[in-house]
PyMOL commands that place a pseudoatom at each C-alpha (Angstrom):
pseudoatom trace, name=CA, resn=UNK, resi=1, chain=A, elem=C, hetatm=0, pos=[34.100, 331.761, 212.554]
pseudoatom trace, name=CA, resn=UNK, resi=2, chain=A, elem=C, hetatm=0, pos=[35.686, 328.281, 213.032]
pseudoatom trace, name=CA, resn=UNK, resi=3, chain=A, elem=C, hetatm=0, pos=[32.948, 325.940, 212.204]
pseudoatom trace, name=CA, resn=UNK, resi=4, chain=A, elem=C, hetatm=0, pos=[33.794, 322.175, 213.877]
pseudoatom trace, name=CA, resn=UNK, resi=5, chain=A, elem=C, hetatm=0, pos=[32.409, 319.240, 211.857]
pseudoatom trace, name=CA, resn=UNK, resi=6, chain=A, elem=C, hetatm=0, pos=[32.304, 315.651, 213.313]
pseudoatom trace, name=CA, resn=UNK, resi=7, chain=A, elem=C, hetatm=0, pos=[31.071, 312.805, 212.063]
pseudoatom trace, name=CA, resn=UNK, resi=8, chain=A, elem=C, hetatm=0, pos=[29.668, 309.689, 214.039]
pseudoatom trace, name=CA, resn=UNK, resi=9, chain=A, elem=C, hetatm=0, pos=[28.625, 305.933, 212.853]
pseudoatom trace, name=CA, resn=UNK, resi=10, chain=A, elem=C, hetatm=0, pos=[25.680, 304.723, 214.787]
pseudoatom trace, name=CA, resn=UNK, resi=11, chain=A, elem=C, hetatm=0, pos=[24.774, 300.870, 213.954]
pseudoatom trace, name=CA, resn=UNK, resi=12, chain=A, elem=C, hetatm=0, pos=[20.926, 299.966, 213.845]
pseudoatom trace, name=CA, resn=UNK, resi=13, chain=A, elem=C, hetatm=0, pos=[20.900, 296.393, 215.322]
pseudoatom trace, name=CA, resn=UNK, resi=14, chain=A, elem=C, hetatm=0, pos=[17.663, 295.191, 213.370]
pseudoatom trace, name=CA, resn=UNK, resi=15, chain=A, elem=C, hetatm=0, pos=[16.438, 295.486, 209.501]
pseudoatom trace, name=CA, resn=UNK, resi=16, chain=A, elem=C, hetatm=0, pos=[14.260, 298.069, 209.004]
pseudoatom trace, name=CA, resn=UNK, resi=17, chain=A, elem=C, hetatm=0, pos=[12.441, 298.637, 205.792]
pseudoatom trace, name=CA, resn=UNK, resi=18, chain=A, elem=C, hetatm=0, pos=[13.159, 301.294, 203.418]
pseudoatom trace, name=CA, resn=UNK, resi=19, chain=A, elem=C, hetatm=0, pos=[10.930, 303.760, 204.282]
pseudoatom trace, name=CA, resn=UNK, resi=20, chain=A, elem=C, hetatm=0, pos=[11.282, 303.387, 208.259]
pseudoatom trace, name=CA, resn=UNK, resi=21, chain=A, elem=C, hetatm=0, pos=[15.127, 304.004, 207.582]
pseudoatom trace, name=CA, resn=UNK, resi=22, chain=A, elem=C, hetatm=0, pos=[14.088, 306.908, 205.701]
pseudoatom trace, name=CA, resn=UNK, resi=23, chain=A, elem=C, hetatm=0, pos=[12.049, 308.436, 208.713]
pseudoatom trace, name=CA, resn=UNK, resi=24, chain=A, elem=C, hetatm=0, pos=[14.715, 307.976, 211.205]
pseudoatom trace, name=CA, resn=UNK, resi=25, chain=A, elem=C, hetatm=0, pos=[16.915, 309.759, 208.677]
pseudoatom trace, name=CA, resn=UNK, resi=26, chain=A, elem=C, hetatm=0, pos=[14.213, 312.469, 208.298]
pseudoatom trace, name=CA, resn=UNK, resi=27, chain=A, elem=C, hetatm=0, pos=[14.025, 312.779, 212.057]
pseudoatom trace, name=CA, resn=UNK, resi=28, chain=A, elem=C, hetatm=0, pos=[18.122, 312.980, 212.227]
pseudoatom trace, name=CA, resn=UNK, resi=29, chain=A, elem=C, hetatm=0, pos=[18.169, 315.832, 209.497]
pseudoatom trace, name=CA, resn=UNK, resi=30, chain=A, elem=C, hetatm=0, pos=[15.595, 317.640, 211.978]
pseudoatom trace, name=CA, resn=UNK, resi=31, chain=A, elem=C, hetatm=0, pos=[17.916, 318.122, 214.229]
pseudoatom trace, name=CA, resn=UNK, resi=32, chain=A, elem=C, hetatm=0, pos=[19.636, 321.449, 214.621]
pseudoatom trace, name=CA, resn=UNK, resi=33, chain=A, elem=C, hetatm=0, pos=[23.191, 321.190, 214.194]
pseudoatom trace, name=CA, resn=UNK, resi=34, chain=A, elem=C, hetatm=0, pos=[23.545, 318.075, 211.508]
pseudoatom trace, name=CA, resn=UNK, resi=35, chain=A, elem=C, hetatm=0, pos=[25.084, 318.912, 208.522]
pseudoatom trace, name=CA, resn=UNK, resi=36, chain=A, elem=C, hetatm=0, pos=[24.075, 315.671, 206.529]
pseudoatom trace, name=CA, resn=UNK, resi=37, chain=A, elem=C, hetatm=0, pos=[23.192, 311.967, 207.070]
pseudoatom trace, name=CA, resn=UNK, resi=38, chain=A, elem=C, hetatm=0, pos=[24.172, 308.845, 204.914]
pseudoatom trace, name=CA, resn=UNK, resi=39, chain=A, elem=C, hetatm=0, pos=[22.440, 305.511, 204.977]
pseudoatom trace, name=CA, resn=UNK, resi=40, chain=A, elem=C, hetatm=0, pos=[23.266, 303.362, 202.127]
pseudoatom trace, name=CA, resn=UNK, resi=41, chain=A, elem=C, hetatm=0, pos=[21.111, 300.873, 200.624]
pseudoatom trace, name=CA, resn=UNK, resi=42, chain=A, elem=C, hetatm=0, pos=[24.099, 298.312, 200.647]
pseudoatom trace, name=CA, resn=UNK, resi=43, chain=A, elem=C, hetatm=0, pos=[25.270, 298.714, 204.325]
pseudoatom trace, name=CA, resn=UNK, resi=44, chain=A, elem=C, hetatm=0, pos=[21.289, 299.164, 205.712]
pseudoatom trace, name=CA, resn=UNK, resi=45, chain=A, elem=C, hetatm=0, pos=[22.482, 299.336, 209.534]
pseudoatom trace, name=CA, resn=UNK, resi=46, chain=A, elem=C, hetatm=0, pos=[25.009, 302.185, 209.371]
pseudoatom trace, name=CA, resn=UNK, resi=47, chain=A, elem=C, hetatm=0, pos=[24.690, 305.711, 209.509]
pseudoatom trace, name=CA, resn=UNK, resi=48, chain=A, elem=C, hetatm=0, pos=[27.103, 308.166, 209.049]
pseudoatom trace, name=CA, resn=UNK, resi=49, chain=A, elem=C, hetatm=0, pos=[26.220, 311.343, 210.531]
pseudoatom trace, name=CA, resn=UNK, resi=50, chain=A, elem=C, hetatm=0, pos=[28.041, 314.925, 210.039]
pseudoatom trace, name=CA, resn=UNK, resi=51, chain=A, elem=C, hetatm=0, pos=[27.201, 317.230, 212.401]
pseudoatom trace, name=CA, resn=UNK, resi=52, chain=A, elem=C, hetatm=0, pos=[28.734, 320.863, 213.680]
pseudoatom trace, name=CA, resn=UNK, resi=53, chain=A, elem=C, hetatm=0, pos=[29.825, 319.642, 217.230]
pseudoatom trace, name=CA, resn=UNK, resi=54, chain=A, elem=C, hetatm=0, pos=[29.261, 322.725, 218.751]
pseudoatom trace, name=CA, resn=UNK, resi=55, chain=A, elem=C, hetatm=0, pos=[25.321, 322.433, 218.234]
pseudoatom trace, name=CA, resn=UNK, resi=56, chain=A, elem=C, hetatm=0, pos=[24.658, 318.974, 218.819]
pseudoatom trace, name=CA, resn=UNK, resi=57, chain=A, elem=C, hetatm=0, pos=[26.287, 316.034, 220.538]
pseudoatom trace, name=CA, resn=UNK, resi=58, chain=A, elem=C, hetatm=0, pos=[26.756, 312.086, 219.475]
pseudoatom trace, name=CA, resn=UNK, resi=59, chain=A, elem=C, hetatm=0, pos=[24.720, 311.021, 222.412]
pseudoatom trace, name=CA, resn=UNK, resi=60, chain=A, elem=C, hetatm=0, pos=[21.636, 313.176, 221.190]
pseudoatom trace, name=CA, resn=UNK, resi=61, chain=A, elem=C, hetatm=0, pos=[21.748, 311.866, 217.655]
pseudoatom trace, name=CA, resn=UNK, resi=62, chain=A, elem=C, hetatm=0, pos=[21.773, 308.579, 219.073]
pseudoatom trace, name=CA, resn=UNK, resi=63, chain=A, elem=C, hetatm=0, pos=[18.899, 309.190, 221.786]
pseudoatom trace, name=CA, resn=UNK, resi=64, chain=A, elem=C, hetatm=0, pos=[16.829, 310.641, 218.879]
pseudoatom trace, name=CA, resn=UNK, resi=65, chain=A, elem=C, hetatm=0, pos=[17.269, 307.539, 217.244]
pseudoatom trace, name=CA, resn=UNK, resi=66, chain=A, elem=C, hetatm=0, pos=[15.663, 305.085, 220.113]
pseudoatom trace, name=CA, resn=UNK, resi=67, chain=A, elem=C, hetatm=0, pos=[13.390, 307.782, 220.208]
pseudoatom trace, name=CA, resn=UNK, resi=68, chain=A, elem=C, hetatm=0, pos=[12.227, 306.343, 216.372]
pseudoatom trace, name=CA, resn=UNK, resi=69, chain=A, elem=C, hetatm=0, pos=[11.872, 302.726, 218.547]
pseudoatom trace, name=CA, resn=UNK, resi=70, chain=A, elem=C, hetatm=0, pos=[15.118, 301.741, 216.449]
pseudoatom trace, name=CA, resn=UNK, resi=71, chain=A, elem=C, hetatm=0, pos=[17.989, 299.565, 219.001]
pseudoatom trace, name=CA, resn=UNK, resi=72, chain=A, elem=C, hetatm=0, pos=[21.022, 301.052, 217.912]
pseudoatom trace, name=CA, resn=UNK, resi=73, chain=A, elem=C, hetatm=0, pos=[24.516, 302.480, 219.620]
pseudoatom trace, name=CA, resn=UNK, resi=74, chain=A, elem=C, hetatm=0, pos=[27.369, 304.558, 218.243]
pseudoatom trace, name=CA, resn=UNK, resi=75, chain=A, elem=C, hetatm=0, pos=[29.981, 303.196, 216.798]
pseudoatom trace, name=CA, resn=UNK, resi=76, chain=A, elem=C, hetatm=0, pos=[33.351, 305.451, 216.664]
pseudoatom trace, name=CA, resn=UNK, resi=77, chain=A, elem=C, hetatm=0, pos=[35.064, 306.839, 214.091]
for i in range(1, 77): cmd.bond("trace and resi %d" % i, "trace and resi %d" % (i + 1))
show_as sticks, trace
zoom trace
């Protein structure tokens, strides 16, 4: 089985506090198909998101995202 792992930047466009960055990360480790997602305390409007590309798409991460009420876009990598 050839597993294919992506990963995606998305860029929050406004300062959320710690634990609202922590539920949008919740909701992106809910999703099906994401192997792991990084938000450092440092660099609070990126994301890095691995996910098997074959399960989930960047678009979806990102709508999930807005979904939170979070402005944000993907930035590539």
């Amino acid at each position: 089985m050839d597993i294919q792992l992506a990963d995606v930047l998305i860029h929050i466009d406004e300062s959320l506090r710690a634990d609202r960055r922590a539920s949008v990360e919740a909701q992106l480790r809910d999703i099906e198909g994401v192997v792991s997602v990084n938000n450092p305390e440092d660099k609070p409007h990126l994301t890095l998101v691995a996910y098997r590309s074959d399960k989930v798409d960047p678009q979806s991460l990102l709508e999930q995202v807005k979904a939170e009420g979070v402005q944000a876009e993907l930035v590539g990598l």
